[in-house]
C-alpha positions, 0 to 999 in steps of 0.5 A: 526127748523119747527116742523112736525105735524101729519096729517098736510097737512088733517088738512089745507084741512079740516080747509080751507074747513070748512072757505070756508062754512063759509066764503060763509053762513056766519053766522045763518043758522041750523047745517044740512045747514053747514053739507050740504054744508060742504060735497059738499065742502069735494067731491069738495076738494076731502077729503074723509069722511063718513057722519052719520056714528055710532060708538059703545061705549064701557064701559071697556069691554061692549059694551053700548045698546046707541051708538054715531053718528059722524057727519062727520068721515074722511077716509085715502084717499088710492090713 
């Protein structure tokens, strides 16, 4: 019996576009190179994403002055 995953499918789309980067940079470059080149493969993939994108922290039911920048946030593609 084949266990069903969530988001099976994004996961395969996002994991062959991270090897894709790596497999063409290689090794040794700064995190922006890869950020770069991993969001040139994410339109060419067409997976959808937002880049830099802040996120507030909260902290039981207060929001912190500090706040979280995440690199990459992946959006539910609508079509």
């Amino acid at each position: 019996m084949k266990t069903e995953y969530l988001f099976e499918q994004e996961c395969y789309k996002i994991i062959g576009a991270c090897y894709e980067v790596h497999n063409f940079l290689g090794h040794g470059f700064l995190e922006a190179v890869y950020q770069e080149a991993l969001s040139i493969e994410f339109l060419k993939t067409h997976i959808p994403y937002e880049s830099q994108k802040k996120l507030d922290i909260w902290f039981k039911d207060m929001k912190l002055e500090k706040c979280y920048y995440a690199v990459f946030l992946l959006r539910k593609n609508n079509s």
